[in-house]
Backbone as JSON, one array per atom type, in Angstrom:
{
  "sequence": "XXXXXXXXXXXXXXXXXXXXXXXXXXXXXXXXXXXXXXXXXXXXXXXXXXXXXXXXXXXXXXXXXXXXXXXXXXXXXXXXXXXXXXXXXXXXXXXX",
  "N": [[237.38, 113.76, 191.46], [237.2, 111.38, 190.02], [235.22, 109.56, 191.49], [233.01, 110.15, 191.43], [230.97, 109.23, 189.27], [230.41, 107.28, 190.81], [229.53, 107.97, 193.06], [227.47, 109.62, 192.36], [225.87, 107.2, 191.22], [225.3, 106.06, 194.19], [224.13, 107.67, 195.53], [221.77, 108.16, 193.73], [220.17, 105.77, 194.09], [219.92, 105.24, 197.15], [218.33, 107.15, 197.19], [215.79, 106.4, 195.81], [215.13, 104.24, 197.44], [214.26, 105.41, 199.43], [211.83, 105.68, 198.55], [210.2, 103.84, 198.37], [207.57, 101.63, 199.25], [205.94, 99.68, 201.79], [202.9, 97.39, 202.43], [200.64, 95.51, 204.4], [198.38, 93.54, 205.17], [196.15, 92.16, 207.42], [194.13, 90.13, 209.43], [191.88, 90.62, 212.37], [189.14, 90.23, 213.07], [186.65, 87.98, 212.79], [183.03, 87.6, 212.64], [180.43, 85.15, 213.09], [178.45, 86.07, 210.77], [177.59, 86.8, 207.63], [179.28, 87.49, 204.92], [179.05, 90.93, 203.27], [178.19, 93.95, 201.42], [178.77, 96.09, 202.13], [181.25, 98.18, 203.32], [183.47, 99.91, 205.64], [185.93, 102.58, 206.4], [188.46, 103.63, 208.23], [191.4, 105.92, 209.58], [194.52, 106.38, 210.75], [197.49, 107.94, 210.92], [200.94, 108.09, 211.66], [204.22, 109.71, 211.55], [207.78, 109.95, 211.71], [207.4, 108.45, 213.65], [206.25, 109.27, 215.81], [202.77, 109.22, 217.21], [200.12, 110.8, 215.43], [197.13, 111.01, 216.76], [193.87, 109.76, 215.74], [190.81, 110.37, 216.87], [188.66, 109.09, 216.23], [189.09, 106.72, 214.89], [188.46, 103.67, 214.98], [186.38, 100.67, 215.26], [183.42, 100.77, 215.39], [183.29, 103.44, 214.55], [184.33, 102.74, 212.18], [182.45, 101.47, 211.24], [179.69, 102.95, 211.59], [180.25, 104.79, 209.78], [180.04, 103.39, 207.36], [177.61, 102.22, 207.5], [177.23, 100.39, 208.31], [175.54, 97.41, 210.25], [175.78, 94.78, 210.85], [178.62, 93.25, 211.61], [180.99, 91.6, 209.76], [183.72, 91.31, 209.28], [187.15, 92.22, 210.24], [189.72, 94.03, 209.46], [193.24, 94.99, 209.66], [195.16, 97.24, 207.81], [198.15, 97.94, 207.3], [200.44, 100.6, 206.26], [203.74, 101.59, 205.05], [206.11, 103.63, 204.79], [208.72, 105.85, 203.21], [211.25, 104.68, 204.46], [209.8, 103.78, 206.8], [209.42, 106.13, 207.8], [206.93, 107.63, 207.85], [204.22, 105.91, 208.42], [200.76, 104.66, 207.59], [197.92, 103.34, 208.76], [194.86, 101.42, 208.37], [192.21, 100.97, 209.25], [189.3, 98.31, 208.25], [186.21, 97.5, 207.88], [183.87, 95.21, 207.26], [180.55, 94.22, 206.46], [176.72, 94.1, 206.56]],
  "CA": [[236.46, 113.81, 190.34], [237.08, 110.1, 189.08], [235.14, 109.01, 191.95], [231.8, 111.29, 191.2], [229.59, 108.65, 189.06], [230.19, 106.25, 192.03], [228.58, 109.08, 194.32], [226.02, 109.87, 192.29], [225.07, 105.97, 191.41], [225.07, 105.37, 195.73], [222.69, 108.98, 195.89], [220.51, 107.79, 193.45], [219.73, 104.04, 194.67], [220.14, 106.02, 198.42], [217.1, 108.49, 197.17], [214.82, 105.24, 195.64], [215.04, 103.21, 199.02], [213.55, 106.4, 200.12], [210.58, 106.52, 198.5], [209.94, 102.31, 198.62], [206.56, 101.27, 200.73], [205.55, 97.99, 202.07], [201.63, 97.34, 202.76], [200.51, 94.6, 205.07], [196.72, 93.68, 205.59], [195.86, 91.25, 209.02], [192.47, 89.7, 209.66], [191.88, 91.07, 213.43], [188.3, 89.61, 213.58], [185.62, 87.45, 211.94], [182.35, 86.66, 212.99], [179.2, 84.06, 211.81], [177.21, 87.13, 210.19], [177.35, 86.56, 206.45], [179.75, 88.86, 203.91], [178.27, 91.7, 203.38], [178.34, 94.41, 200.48], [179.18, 97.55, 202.92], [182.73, 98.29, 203.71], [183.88, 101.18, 205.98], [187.13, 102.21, 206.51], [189.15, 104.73, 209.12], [192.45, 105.92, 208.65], [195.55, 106.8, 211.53], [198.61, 108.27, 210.47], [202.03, 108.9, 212.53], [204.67, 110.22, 211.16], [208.98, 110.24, 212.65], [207.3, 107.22, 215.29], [205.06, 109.94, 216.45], [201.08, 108.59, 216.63], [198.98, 111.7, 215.12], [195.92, 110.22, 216.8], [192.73, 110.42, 215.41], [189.87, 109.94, 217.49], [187.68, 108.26, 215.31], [190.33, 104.73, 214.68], [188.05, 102.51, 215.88], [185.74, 99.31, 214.8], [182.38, 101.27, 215.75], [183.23, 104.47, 214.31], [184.11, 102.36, 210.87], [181.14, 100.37, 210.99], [178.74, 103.77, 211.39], [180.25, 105.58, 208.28], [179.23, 102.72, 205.9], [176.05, 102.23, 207.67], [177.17, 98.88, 209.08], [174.66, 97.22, 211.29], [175.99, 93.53, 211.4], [179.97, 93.47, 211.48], [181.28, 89.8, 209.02], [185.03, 90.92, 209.92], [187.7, 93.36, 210.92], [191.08, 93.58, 209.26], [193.43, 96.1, 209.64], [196.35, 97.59, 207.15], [199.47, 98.9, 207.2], [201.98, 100.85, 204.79], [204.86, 101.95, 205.75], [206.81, 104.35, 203.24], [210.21, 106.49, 203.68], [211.68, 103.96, 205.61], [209.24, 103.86, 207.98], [208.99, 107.53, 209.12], [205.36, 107.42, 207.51], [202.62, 104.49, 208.93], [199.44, 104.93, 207.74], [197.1, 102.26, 209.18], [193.59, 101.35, 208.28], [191.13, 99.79, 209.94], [188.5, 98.05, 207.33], [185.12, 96.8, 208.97], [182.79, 95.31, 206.49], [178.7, 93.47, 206.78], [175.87, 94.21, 206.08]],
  "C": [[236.19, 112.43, 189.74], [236.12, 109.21, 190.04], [233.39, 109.52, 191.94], [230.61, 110.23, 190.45], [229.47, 108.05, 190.11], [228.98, 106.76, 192.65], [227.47, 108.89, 193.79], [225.06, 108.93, 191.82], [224.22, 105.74, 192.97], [223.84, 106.64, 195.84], [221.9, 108.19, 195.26], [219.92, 106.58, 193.69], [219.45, 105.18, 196.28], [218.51, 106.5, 198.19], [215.48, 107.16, 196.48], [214.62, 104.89, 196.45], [214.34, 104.19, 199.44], [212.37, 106.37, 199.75], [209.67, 104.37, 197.98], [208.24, 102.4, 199.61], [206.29, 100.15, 200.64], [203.82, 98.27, 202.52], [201.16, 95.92, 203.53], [198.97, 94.61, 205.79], [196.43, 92.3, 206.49], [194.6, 91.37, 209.17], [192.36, 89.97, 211.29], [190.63, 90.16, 214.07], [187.49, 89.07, 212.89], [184.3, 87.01, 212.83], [181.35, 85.62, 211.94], [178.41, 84.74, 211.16], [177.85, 86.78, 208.65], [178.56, 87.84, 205.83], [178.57, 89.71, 203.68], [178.88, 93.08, 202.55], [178.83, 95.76, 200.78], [180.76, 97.34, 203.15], [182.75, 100.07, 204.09], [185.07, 101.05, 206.89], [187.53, 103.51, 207.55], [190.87, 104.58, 208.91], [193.35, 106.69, 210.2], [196.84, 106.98, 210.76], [199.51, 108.62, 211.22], [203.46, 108.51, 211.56], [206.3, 110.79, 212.0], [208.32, 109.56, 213.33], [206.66, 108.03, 216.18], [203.88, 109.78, 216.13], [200.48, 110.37, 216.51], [197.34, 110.58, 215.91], [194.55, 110.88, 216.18], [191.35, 109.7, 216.12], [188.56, 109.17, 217.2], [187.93, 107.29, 214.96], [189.2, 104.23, 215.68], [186.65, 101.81, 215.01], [184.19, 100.19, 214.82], [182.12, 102.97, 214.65], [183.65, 104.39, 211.82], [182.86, 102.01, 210.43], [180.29, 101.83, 210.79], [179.29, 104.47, 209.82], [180.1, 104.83, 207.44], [177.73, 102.27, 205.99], [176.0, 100.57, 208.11], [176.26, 98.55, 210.43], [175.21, 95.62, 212.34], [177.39, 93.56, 210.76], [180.4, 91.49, 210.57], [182.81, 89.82, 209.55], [185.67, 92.46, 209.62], [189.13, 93.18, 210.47], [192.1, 95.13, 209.31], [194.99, 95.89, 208.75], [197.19, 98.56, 207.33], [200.31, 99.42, 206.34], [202.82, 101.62, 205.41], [205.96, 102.37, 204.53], [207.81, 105.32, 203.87], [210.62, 105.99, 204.62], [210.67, 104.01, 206.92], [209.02, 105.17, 208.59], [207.73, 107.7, 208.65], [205.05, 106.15, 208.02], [201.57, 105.49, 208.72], [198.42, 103.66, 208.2], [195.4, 102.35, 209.06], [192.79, 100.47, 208.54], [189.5, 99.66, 208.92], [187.63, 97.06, 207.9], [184.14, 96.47, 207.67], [181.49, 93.92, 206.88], [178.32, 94.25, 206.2], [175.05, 95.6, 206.84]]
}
């Protein structure tokens, strides 16, 4: 019993670390087309280091849902939450 706050200090720090996320955003591509006021984004999620794929992750399939014609650049983000058994990754395409 004398050893019980210990425990339930190490659980509760234990159960925070759990719910922690990191986010990490990488420039993939740039070209000479101008910034540009559109931004469209797509979204993959896997889950336990298993890829849920979604068939729509991709540079082309961002660019049409904002109505992108001329691509300025291509960056893609990551978060990574409950230790890592969540990744969500997003691929962010924005021009004109």
């Amino acid at each position: 019993m004398k050893h019980l706050p210990r425990f339930t200090f190490v659980l509760i720090i234990s159960f925070l670390l759990c719910l922690t996320s990191c986010t990490t955003t990488l420039p993939v591509a740039y070209t000479g087309n101008p910034i540009g006021t559109k931004v469209g984004k797509t979204i993959n999620t896997r889950y336990c280091f298993f890829f849920f794929s979604n068939p729509n992750f991709s540079v082309l399939s961002a660019a049409k849902e904002a109505g992108i014609t001329k691509i300025s650049s291509v960056e893609i983000s990551e978060t990574t939450a409950f230790l890592g058994f969540i990744q969500t990754y997003t691929l962010i395409v924005t021009g004109e």
